[in-house]
C-alpha positions in Angstrom: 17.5 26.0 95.1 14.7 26.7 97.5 14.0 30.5 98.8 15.3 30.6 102.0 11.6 30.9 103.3 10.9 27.7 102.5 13.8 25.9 104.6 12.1 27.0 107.9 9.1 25.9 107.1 7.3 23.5 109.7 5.4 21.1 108.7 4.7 18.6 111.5 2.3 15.5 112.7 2.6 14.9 116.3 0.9 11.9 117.1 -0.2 10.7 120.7 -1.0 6.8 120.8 -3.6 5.8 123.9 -4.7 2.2 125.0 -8.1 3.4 123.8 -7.3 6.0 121.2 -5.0 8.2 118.9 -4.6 11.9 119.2 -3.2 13.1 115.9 -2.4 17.3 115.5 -1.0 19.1 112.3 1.3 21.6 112.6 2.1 24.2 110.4 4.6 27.2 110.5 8.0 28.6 110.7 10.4 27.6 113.7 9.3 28.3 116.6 6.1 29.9 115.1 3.6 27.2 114.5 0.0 26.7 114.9 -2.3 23.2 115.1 -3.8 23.8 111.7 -6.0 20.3 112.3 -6.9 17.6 114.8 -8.3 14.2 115.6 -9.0 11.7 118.1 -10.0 8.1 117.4 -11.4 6.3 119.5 -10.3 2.4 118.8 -12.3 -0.4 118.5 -10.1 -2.6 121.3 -7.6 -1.5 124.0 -4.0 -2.3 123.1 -1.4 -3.1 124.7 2.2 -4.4 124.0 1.3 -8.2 122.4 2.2 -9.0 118.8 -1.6 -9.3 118.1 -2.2 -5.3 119.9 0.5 -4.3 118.3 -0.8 -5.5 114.3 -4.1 -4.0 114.9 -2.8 -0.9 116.4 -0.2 -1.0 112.9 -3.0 -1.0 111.0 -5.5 1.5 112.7 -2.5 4.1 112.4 -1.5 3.5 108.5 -5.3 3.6 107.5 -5.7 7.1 109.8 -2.5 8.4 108.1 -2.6 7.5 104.5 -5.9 10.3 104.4 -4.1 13.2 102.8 -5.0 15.7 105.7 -2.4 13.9 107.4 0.8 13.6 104.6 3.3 16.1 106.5 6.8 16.4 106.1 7.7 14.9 109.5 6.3 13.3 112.5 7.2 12.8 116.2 5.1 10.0 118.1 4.3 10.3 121.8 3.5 6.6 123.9 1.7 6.2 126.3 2.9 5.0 130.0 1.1 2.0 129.7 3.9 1.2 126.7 6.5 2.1 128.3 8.3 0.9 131.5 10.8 3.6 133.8 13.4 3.2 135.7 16.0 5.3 137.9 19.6 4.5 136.4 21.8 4.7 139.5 24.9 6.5 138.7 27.9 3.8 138.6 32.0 5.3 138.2 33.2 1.9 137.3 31.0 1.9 133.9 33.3 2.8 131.4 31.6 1.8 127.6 28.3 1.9 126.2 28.8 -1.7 126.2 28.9 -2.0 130.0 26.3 0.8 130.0 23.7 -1.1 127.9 24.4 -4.4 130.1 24.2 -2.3 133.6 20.9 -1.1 132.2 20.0 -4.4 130.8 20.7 -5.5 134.2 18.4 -3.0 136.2 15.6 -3.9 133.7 15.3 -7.6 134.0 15.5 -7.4 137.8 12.5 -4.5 138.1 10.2 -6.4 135.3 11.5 -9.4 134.0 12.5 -11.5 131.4 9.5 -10.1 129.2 11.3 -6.8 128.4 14.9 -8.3 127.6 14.2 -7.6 123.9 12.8 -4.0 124.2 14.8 -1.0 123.0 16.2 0.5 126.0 17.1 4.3 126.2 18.8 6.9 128.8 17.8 9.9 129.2 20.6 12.8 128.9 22.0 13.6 132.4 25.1 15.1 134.2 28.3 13.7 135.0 28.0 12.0 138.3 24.5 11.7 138.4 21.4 9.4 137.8 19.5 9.0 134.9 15.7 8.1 133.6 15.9 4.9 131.3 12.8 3.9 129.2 11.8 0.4 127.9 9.4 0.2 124.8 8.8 -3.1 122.8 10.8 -3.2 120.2 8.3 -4.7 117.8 6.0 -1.7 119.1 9.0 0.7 117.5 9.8 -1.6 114.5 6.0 -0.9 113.4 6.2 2.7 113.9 9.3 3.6 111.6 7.7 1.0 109.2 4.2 3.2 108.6 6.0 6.4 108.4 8.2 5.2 106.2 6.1 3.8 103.6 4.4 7.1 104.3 7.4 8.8 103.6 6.7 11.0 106.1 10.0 11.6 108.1 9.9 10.0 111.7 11.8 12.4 114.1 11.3 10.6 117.2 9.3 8.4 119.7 8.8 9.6 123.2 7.6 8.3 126.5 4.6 10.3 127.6 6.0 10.8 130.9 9.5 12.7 129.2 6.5 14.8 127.8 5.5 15.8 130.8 9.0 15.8 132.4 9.8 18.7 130.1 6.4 21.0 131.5 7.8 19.8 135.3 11.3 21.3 134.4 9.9 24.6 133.3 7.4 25.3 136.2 10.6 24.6 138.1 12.1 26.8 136.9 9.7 30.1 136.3 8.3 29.5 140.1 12.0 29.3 141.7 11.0 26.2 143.7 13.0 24.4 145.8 15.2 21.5 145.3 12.9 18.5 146.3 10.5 17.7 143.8 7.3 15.1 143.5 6.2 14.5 139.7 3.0 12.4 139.8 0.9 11.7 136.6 -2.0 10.1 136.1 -3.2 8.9 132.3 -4.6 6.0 130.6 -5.1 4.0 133.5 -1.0 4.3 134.6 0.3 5.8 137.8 3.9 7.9 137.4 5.2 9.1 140.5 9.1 10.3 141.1 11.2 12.1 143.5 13.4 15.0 141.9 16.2 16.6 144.0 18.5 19.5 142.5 17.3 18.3 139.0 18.5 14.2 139.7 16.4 11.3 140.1 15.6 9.6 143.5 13.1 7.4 142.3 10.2 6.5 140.2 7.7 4.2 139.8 5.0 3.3 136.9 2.5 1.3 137.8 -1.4 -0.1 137.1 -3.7 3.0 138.8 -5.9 2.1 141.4 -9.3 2.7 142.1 -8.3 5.0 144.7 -5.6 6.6 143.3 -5.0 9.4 146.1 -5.1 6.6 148.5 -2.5 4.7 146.2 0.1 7.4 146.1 0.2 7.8 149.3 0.7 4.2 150.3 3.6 4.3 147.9 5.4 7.0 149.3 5.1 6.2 152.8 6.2 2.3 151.3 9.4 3.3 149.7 10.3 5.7 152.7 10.1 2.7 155.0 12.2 0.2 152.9 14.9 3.0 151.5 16.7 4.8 153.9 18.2 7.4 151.5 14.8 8.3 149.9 13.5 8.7 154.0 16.6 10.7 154.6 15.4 12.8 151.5 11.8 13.6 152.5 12.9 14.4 156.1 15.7 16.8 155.3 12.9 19.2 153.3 9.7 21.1 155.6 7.7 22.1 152.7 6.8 19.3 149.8 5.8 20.7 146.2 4.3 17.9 144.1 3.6 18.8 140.4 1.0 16.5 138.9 -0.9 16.1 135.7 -3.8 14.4 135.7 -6.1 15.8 132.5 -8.7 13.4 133.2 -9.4 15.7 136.3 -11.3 19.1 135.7 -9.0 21.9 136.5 -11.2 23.5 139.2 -11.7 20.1 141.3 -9.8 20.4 144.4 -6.8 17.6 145.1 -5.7 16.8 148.2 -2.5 14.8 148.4 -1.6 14.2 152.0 0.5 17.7 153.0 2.3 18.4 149.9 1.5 21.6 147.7 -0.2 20.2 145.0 0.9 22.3 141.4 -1.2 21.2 138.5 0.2 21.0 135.3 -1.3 21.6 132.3 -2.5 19.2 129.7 -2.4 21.4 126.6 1.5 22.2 126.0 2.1 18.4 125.4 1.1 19.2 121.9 0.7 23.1 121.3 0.0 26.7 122.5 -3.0 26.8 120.1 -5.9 24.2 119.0 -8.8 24.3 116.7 -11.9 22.3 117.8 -11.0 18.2 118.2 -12.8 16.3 115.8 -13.8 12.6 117.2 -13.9 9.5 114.7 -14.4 5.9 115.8 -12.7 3.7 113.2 -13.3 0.4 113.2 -10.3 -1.8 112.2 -11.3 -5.6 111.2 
């Protein structure tokens, strides 16, 4: 039998896969009590996307990275970026009974924001309160197949795959929170080329939208917001009920001392760093080229 010492032990990989690159931290410790004991970004030879042929190279750019010992933890938990992922606000609906009707309702709400192309992608809800909306996520499912495959040949125990954005969600929540603000919330972020921007209101879901990132991105927020108010009367009725407007964004491409201005809202930066950990040795930078 182990000393009981041992059983809290952490020892944990989280791993952030980029169009462009992979961020990969070790974590070692007890629960609760761990540090980033190594790092490394790799920079890829070709952006990658969601297509079969992305998805091989980006299969094997990941199991050649891993299988280095530095990297053979216990267990991993894989962060994806937005542009993997596709969002949408799950409207609240009393006559859904069974996670049967669930799963079509959300099936449903899919196809008609993006298509036919993501009927086959794994489909998930995020947790939320009776009577209320909910965040859904869309990933390829050959993306996820791939994933569970490496670490299990690995045998490195796979804990989870998460949107990038539910990252960030989580750092929203908690400034919420510690600054007391009020009940209308804007979450914008802006990473790998992908535009997030929601509503929050008393901790529910008005809206949300992912999309491509423009050149002029401030310009681009803007327009959507004063687009969606236009066409959706209960968003409008939202934004006119509140005076002040607190919009939390995280954008780590941007220094932290350049000044953003986002039409009148009170613009609260979030940090970058807590997606991953508290404490981080120098990032190392490898370019692997993958044939």
């Amino acid at each position: 039998m182990l000393p009981h010492w041992l059983n809290v032990m952490t020892d944990e990989l989280n791993v952030c896969i980029r169009p462009n690159s992979l961020v990969i931290r070790r974590f070692k410790g007890v629960a609760g009590k761990t540090r980033c004991i190594d790092q490394q970004k790799i920079m890829m030879k070709k952006a990658v996307d969601h297509r079969d042929v992305e998805v091989a190279y980006l299969a094997k750019v990941l199991h050649t990275t891993l299988s280095q010992a530095r990297w053979h933890a216990k267990t991993a938990r894989v962060v994806l970026a937005n542009s993997f992922v596709r969002y949408a606000v799950l409207p609240w609906n009393p006559v859904i009974k069974t996670d049967e009707e669930k799963q079509g309702y959300l099936q449903h709400l899919f196809v008609s924001l993006y298509g036919d192309v993501v009927k086959s992608w794994n489909k998930t809800i995020s947790p939320s309160g009776f009577g209320q909306p909910a965040v859904a996520s869309a990933i390829p499912t050959p993306l996820i197949q791939k994933i569970d495959e490496i670490f299990a040949s690995l045998a490195i125990q796979l804990l989870s795959i998460q949107p990038y954005l539910m990252s960030v969600m989580n750092d929203a929540i908690a400034v919420i929170k510690s600054q007391q603000l009020q009940s209308l919330c804007w979450l914008t972020v802006i990473s790998d080329g992908r535009l997030c921007l929601g509503l929050m209101s008393e901790g529910q879901w008005l809206w949300l939208k992912n999309v491509q990132q423009e050149s002029d991105v401030i310009g681009q927020i803007e327009l959507l917001i004063q687009r969606e108010r236009l066409i959706n009367s209960i968003f409008d009725k939202a934004v006119q009920q509140r005076y002040e407007q607190v919009m939390l964004l995280h954008w780590p491409d941007i220094s932290v001392s350049s000044a953003i201005k986002i039409g009148n809202y009170r613009i609260i930066r979030l940090p970058s760093s807590k997606l991953f950990a508290k404490e981080q040795p120098d990032t190392q930078v490898a370019r692997l080229i993958a044939s």
